[in-house]
Backbone as CSV, one residue per row, in Angstrom:
resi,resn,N_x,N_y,N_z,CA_x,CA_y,CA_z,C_x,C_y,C_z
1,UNK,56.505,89.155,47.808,57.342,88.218,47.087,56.525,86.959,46.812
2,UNK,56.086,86.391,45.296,55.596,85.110,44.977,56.237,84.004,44.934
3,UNK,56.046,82.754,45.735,56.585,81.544,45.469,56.161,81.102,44.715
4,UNK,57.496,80.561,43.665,57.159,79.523,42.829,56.849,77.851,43.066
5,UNK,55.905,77.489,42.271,56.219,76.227,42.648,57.104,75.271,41.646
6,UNK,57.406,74.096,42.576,58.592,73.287,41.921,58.103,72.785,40.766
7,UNK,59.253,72.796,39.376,58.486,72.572,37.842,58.630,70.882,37.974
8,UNK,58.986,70.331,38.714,59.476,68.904,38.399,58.306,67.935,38.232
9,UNK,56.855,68.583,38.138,55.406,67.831,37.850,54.711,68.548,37.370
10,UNK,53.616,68.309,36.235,52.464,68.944,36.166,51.303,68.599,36.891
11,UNK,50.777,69.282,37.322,49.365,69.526,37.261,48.167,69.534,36.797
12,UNK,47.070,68.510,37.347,45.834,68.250,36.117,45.151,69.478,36.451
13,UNK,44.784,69.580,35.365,43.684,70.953,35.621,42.174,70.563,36.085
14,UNK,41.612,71.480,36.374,40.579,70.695,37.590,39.390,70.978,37.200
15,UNK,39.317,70.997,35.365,38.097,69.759,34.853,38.315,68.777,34.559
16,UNK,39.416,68.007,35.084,39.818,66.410,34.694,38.643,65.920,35.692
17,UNK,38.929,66.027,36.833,38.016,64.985,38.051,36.840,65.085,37.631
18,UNK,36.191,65.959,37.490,34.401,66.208,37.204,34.490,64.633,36.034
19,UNK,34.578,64.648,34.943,34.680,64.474,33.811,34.885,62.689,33.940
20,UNK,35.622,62.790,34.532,36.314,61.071,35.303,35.202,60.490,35.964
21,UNK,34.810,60.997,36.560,33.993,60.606,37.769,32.490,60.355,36.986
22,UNK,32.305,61.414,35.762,30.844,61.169,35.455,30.896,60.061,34.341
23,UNK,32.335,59.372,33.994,32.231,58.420,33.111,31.793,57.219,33.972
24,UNK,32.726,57.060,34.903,32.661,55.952,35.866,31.260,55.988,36.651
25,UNK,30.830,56.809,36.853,28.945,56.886,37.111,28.569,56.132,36.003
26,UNK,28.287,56.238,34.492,27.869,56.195,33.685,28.068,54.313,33.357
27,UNK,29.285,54.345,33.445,30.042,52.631,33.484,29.199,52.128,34.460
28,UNK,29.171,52.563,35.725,28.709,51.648,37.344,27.157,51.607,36.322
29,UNK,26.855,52.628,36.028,25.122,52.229,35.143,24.710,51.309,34.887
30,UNK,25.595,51.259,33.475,25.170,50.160,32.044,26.309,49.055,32.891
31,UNK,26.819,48.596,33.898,27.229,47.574,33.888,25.593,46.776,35.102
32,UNK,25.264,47.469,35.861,24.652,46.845,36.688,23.028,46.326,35.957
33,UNK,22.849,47.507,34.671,21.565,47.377,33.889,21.870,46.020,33.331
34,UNK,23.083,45.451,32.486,23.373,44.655,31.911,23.161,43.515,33.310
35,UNK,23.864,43.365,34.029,23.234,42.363,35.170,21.949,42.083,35.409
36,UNK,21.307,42.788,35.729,19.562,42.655,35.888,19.244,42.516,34.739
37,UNK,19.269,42.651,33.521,18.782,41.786,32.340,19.568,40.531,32.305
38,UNK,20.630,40.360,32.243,20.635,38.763,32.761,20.247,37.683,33.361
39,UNK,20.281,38.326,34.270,19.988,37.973,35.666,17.852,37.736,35.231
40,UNK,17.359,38.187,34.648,16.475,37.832,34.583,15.757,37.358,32.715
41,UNK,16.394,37.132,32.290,16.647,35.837,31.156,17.194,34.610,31.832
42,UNK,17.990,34.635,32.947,18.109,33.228,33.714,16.938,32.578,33.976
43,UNK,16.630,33.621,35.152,14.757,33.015,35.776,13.822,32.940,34.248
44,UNK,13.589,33.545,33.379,12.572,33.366,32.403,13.436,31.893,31.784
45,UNK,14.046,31.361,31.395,14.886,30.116,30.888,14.619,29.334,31.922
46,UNK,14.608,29.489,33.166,14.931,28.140,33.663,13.191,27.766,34.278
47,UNK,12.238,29.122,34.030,10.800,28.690,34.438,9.997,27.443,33.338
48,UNK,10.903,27.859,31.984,10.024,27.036,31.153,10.645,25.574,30.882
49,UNK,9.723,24.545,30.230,9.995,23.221,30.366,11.219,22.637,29.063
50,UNK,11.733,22.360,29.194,13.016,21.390,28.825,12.326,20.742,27.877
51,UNK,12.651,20.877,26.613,12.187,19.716,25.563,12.936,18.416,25.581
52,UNK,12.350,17.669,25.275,13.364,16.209,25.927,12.629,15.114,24.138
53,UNK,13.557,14.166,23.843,13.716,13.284,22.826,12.295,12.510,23.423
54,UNK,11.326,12.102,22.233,10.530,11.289,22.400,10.720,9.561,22.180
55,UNK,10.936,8.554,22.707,11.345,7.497,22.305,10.562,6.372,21.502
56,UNK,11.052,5.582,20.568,10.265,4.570,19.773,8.759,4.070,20.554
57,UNK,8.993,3.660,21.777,8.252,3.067,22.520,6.833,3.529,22.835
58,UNK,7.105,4.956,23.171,6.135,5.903,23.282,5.513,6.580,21.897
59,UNK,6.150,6.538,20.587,5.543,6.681,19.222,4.598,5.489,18.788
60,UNK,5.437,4.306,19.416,3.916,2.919,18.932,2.829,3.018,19.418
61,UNK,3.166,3.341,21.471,1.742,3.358,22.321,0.810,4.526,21.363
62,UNK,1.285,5.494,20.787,0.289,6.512,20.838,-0.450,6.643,19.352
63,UNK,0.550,5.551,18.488,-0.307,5.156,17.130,-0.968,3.923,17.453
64,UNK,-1.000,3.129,18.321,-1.856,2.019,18.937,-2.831,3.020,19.294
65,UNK,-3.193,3.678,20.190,-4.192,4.231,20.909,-4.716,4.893,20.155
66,UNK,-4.499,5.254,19.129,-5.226,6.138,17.785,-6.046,5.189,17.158
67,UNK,-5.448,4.112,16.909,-5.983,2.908,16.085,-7.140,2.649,16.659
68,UNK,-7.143,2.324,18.132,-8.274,1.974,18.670,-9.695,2.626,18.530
69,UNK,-9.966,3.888,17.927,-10.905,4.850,18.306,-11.498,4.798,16.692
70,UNK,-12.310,4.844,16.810,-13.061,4.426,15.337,-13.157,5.913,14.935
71,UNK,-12.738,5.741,13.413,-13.238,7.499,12.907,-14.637,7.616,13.335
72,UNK,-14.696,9.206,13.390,-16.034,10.189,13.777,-17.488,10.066,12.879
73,UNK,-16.832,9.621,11.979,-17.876,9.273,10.409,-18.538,7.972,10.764
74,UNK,-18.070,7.007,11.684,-18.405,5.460,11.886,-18.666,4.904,13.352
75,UNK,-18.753,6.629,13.993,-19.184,6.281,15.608,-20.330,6.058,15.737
76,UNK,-21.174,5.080,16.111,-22.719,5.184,16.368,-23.638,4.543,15.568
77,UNK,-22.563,4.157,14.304,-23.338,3.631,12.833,-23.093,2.090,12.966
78,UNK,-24.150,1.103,12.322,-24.146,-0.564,13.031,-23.527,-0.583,11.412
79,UNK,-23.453,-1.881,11.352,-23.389,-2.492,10.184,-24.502,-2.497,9.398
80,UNK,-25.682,-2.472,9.392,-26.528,-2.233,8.411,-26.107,-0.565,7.641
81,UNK,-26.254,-0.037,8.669,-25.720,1.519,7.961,-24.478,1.223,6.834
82,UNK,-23.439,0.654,7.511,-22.504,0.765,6.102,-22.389,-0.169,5.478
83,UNK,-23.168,-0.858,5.460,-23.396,-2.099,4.120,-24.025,-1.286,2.632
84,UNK,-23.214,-1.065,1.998,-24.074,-0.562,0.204,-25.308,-1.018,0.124
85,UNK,-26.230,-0.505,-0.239,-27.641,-0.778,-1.359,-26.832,-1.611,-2.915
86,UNK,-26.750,-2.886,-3.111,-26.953,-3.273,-3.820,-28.010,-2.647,-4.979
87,UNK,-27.419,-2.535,-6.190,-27.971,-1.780,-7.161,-29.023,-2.886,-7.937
88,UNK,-30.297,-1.931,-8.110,-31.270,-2.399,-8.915,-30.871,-3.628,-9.989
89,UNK,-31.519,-4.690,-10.295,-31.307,-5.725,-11.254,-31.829,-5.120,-12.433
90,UNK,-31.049,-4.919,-13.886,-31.894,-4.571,-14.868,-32.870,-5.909,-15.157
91,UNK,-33.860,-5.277,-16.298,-34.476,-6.009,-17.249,-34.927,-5.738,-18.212
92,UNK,-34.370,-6.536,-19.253,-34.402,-5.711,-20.435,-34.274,-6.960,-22.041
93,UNK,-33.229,-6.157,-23.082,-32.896,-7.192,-23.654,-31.604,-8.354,-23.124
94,UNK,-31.822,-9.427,-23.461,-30.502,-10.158,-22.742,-29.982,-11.413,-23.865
95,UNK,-28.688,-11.153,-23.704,-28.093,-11.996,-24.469,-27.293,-13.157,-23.395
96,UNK,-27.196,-14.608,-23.814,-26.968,-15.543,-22.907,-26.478,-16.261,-23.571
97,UNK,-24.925,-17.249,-23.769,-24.708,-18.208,-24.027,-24.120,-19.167,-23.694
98,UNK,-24.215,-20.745,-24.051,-24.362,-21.781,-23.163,-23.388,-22.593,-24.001
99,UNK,-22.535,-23.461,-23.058,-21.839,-24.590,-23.427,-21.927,-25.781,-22.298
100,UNK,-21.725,-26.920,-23.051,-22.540,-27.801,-22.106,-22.614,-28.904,-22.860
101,UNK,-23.477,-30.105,-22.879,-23.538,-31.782,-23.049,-24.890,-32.131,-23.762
102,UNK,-25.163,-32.706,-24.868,-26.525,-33.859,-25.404,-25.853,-34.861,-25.482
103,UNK,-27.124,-35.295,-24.639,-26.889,-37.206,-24.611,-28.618,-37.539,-25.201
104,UNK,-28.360,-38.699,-25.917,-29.286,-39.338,-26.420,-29.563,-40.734,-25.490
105,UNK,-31.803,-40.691,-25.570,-32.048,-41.191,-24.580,-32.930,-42.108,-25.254
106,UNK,-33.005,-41.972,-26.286,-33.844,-43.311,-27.265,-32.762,-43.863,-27.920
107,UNK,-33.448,-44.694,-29.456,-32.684,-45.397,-30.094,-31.024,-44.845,-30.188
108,UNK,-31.241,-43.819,-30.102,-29.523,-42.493,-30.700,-28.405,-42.931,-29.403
109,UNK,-29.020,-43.353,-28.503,-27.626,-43.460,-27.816,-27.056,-45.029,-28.071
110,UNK,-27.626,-45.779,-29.052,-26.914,-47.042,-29.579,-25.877,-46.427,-30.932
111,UNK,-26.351,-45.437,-31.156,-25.169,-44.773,-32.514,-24.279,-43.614,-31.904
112,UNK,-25.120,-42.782,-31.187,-24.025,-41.688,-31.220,-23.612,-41.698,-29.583
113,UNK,-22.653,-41.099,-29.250,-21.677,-40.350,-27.692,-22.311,-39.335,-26.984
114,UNK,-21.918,-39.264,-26.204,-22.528,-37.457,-25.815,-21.546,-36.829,-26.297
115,UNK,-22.430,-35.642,-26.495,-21.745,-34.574,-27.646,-21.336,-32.985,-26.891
116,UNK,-20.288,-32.590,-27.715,-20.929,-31.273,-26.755,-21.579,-30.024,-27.550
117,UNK,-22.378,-29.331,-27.108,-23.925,-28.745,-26.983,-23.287,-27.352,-27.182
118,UNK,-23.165,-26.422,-28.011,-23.336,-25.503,-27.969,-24.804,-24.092,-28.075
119,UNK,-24.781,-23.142,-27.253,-26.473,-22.694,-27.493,-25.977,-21.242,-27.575
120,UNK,-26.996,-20.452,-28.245,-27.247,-19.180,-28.045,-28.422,-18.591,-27.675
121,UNK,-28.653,-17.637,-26.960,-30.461,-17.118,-26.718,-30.381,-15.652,-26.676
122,UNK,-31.201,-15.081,-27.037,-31.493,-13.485,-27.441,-32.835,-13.468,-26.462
123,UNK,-33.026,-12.687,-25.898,-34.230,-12.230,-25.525,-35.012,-11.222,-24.841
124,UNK,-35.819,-10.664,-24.583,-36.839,-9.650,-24.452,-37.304,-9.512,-22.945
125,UNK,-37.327,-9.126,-21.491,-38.004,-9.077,-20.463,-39.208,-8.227,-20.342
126,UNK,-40.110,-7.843,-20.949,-41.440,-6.796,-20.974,-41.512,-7.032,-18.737
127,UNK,-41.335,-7.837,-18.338,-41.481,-7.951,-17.379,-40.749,-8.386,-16.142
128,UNK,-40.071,-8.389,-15.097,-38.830,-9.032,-14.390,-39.327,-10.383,-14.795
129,UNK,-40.156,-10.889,-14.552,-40.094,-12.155,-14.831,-40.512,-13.015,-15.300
130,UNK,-40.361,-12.307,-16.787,-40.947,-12.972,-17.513,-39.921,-12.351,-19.094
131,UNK,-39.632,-13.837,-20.056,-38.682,-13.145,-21.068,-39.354,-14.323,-22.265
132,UNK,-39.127,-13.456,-23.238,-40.032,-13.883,-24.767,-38.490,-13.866,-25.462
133,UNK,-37.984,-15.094,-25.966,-36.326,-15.410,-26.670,-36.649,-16.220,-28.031
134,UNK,-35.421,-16.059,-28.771,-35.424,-16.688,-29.748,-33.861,-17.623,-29.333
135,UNK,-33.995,-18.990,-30.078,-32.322,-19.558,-29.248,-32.143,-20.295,-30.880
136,UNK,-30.744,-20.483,-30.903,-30.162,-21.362,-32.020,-28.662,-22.588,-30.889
137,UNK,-28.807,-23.400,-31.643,-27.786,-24.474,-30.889,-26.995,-25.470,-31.849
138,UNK,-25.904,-25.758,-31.653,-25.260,-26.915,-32.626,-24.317,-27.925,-31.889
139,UNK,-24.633,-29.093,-31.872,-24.042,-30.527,-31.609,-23.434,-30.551,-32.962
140,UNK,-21.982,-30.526,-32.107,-21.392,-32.017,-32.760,-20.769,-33.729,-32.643
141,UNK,-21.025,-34.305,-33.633,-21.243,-36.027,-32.775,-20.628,-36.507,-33.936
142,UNK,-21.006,-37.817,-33.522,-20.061,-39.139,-34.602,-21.256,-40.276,-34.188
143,UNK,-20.675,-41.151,-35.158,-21.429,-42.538,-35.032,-20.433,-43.778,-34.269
144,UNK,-19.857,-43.658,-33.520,-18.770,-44.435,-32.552,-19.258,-45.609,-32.212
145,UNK,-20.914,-45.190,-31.530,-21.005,-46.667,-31.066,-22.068,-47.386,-32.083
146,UNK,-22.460,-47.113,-33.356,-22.782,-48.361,-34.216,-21.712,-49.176,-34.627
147,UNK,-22.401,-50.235,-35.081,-21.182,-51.443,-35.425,-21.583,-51.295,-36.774
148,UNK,-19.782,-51.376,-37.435,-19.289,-51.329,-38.815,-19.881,-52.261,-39.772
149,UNK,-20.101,-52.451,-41.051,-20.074,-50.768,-41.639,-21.659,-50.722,-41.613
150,UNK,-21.593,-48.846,-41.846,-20.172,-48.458,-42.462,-19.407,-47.872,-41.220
151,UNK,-18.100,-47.462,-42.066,-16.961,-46.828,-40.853,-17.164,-45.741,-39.862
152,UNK,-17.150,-45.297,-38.607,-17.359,-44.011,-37.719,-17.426,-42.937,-38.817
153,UNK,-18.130,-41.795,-38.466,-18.678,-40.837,-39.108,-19.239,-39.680,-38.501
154,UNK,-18.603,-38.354,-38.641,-18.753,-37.410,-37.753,-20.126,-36.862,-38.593
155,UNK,-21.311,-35.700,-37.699,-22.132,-34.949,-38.002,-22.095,-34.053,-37.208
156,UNK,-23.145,-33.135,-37.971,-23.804,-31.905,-37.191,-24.864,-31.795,-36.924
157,UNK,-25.744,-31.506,-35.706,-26.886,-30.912,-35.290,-27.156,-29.602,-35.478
158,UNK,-28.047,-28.985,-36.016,-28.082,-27.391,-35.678,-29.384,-27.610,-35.686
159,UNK,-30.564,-26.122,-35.230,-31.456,-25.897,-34.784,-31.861,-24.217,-34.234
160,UNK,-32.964,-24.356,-34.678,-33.201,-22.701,-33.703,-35.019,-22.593,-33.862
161,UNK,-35.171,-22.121,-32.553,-36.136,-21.704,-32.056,-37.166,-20.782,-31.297
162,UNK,-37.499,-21.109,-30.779,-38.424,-19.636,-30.097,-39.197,-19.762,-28.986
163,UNK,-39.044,-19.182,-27.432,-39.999,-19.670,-26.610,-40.330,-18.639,-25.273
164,UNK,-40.673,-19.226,-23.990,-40.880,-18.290,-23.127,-40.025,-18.915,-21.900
165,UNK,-39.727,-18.017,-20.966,-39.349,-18.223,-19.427,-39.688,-17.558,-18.946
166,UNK,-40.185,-17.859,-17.376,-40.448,-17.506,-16.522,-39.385,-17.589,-15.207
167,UNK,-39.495,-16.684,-14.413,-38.609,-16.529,-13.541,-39.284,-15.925,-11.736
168,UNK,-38.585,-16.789,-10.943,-38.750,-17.020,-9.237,-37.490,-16.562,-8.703
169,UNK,-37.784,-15.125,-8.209,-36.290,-14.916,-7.043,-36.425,-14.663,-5.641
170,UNK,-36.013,-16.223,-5.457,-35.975,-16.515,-3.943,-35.111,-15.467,-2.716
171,UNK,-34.584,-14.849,-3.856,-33.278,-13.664,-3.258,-32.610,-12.782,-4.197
172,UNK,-32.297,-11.727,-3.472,-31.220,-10.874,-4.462,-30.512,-11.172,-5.507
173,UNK,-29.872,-12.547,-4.981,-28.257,-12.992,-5.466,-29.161,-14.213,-6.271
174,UNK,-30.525,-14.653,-6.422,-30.357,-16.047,-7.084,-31.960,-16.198,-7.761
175,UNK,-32.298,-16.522,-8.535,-33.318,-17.043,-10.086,-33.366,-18.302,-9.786
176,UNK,-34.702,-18.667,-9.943,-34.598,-20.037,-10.762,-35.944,-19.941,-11.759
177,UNK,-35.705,-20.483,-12.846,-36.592,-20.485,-14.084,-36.905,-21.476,-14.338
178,UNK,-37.800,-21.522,-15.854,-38.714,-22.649,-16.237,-38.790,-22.190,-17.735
179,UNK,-38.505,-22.437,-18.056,-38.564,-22.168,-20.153,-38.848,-23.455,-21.261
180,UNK,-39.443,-23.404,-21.926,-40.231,-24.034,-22.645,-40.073,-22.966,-24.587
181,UNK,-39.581,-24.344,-24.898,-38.975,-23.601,-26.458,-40.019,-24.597,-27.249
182,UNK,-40.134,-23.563,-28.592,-40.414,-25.020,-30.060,-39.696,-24.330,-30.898
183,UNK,-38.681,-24.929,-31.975,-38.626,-25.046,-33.323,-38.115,-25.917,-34.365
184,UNK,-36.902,-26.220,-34.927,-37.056,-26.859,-35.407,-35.091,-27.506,-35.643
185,UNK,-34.747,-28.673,-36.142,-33.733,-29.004,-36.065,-33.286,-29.966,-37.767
186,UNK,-31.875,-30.299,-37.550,-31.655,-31.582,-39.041,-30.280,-31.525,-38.695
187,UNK,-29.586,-32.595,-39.238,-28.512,-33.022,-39.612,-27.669,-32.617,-40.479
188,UNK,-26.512,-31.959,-41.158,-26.060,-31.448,-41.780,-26.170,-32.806,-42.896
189,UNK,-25.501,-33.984,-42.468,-25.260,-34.922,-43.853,-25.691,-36.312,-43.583
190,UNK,-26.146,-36.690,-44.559,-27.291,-38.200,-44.569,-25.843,-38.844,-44.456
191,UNK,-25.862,-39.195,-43.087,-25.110,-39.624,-42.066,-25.834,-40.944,-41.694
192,UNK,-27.054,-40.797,-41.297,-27.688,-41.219,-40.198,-29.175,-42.276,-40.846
193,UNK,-29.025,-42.278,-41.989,-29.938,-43.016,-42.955,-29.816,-44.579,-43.128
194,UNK,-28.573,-44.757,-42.665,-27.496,-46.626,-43.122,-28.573,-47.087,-42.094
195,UNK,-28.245,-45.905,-40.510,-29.065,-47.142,-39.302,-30.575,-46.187,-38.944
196,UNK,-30.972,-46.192,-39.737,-32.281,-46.025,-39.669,-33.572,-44.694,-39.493
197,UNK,-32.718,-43.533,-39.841,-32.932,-42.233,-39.548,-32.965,-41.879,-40.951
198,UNK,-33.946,-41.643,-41.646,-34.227,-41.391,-43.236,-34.624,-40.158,-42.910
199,UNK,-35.280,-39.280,-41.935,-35.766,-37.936,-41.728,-34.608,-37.109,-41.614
200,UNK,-33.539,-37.507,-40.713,-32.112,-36.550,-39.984,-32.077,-35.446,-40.758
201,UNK,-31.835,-35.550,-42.176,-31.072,-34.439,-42.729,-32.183,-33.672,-43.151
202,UNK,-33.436,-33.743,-43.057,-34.301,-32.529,-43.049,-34.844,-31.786,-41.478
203,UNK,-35.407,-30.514,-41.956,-35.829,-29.856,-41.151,-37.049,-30.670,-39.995
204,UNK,-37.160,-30.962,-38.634,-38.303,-31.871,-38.203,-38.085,-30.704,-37.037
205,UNK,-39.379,-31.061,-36.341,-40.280,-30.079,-35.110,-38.980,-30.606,-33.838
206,UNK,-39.055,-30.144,-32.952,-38.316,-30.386,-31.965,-39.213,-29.543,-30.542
207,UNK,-39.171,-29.927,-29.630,-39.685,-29.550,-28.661,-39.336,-29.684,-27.095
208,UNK,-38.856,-28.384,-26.524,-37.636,-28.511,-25.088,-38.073,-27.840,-24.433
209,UNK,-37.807,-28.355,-22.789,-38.317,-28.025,-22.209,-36.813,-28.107,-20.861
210,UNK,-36.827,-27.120,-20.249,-35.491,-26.545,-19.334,-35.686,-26.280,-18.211
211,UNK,-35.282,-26.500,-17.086,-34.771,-25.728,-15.399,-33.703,-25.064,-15.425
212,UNK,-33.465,-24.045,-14.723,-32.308,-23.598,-14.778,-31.976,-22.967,-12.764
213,UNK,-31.131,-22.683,-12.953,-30.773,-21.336,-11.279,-29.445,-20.656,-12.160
214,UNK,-29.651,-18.959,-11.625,-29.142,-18.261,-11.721,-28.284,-17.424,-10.756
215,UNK,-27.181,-17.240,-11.277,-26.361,-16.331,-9.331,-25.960,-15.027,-10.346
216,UNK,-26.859,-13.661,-9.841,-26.742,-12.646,-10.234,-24.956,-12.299,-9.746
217,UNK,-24.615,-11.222,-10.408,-23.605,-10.939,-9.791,-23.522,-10.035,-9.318
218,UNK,-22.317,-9.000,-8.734,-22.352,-7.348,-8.166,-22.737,-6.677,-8.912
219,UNK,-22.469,-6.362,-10.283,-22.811,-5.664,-11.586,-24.337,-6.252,-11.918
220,UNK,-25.352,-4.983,-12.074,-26.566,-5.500,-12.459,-27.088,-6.183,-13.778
221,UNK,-25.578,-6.387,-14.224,-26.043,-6.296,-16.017,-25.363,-8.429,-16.124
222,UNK,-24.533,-8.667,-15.543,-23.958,-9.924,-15.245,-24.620,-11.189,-14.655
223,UNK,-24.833,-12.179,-15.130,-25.606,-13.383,-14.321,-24.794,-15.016,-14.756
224,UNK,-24.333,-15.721,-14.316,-24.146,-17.124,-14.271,-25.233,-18.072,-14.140
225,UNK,-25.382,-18.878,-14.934,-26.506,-19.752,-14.717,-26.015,-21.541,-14.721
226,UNK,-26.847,-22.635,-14.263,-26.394,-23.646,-14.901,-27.860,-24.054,-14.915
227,UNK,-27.811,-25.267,-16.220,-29.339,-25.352,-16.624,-29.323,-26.457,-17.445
228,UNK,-30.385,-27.131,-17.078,-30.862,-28.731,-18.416,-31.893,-28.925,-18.713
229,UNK,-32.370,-29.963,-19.429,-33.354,-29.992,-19.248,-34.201,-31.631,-20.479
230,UNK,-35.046,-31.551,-21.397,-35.184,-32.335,-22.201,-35.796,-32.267,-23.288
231,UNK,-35.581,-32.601,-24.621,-35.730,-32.272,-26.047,-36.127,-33.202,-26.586
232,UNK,-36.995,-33.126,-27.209,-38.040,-34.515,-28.335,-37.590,-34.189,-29.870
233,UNK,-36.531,-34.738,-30.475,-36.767,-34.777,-31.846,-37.814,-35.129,-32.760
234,UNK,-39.028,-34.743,-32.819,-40.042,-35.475,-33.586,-39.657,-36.499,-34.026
235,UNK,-39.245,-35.755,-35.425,-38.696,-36.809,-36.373,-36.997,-37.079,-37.069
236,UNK,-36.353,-36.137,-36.118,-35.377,-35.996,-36.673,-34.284,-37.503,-36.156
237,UNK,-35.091,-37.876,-34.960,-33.929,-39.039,-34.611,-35.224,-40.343,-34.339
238,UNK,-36.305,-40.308,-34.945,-36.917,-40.993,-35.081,-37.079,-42.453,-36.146
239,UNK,-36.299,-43.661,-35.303,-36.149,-44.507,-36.178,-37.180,-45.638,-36.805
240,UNK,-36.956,-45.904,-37.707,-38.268,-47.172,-38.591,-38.158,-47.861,-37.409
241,UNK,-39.158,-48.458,-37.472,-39.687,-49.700,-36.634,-39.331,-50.052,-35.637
242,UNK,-39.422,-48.732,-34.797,-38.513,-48.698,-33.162,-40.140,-47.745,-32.886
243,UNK,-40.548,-47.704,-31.184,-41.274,-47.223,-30.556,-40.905,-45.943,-29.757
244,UNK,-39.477,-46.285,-29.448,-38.520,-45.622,-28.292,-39.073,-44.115,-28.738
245,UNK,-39.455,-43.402,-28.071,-39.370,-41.639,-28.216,-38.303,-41.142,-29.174
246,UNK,-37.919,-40.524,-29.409,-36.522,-39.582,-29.860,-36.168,-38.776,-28.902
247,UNK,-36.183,-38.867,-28.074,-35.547,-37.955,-26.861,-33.818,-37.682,-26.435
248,UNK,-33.981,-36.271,-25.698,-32.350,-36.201,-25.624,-32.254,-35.488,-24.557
249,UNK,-31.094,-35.407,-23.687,-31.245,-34.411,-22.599,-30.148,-33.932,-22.326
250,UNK,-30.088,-32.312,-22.588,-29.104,-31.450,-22.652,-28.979,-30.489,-20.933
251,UNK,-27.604,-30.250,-21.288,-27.173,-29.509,-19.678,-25.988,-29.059,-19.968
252,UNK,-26.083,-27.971,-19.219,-24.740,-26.604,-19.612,-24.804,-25.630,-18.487
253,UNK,-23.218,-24.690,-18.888,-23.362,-23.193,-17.801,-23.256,-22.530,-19.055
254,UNK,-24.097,-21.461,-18.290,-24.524,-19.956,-19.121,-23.959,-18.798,-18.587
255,UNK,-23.788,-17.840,-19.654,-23.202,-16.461,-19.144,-24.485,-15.757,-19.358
256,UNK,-25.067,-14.683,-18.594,-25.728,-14.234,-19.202,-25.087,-12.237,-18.975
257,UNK,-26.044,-11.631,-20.235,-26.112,-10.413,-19.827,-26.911,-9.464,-20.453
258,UNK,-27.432,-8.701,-19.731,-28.776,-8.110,-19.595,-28.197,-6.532,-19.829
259,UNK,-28.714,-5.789,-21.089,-28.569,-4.419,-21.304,-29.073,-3.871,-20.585
């Protein structure tokens, strides 16, 4: 005779447990794997260093301390090393012109003022120091200080000539010369005939003689000069029945510049 058993439950069938058991193996796994990789991303995070805000204070010290250290290009090198070579002085053709003062030093300064002096000079260097020029110049004046009549009366001087200079450089930066001109000069208008100058308005010899100093500049082609010196009108300011020389003595600044 078989007993039944009571229907009032089922029964798992008994590949449930196997099946259960190998999930929950499988879970206990990947939960403890997942721990030990945590668990060691902690220690790797907390071995390395903490970046932290750099403050104003510590950005000045360390562009100060930069400042201090001379670039690599300028360690070891004096000041002669980085001082430039000043570039060669040409010499060549040179053009120069002058503004500046004639005063009359014979009879002429009882008629005329000092005037002012305009000059031009062209010239040639075959040698540093030495220049072969041609120059032209024009005063203009009045008769102010003769006594009337006739009434004050403006003129012109013009002139041009031809001569040599020579040149001494005591230094880089500085010239001094010596030039010696002849040619020839006149008066634009018989002006100058009432008090005693019957030659003025023709062509008469003239003969000058100049000092000068020069201050080269950075550019080799550029020079400043200032310069005077003294001029003999033969005959152009040479009055009747006076002894006095005809003399005059001119002074000016010059530009110069040298191709």
């Amino acid at each position: 005779m078989r007993l039944l058993r009571p229907t009032s439950g089922r029964r798992r069938p008994e590949w449930v447990e196997p099946v259960v058991a190998a999930k929950a193996r499988r879970s206990a796994a990947l939960l403890s794997s997942l721990a030990v990789l945590l668990a060691a991303r902690a220690v790797h995070a907390g071995s390395e260093p903490r970046e932290r805000t750099i403050s104003t204070d510590e950005v000045v010290s360390w562009l100060d301390s930069k400042g201090d250290t001379p670039p690599l290009a300028d360690r070891g090198a004096g000041e002669e090393e980085l001082t430039p070579v000043p570039p060669p002085r040409h010499h060549g053709f040179v053009v120069e012109s002058s503004i500046g003062a004639l005063g009359q030093l014979g009879e002429m300064k009882y008629t005329s003022p000092v005037a002012p002096w305009f000059h031009l000079q062209v010239g040639y260097e075959p040698l540093r120091f030495l220049m072969v020029f041609v120059e032209g110049d024009l005063v203009l004046s009045n008769t102010s200080y003769a006594s009337p009549p006739p009434p004050e009366r403006t003129y012109a001087l013009w002139g041009f000539g031809a001569g040599l200079r020579g040149t001494v450089k005591p230094s880089e930066r500085v010239g001094l010369y010596l030039q010696a001109s002849v040619g020839a000069a006149e008066v634009t208008d018989d002006v100058l005939s009432t008090y005693g100058y019957q030659n003025a308005n023709q062509l008469n010899l003239y003969l000058a003689v100049e000092v000068g100093a020069e201050w080269y500049q950075v550019s080799p082609h550029w020079a400043l000069a200032v310069h005077g010196g003294v001029r003999d009108y033969t005959a152009t300011f040479k009055r009747e029945f006076s002894d006095k020389p005809p003399l005059a003595w001119v002074s000016g600044l010059a530009l110069r510049y040298t191709f």
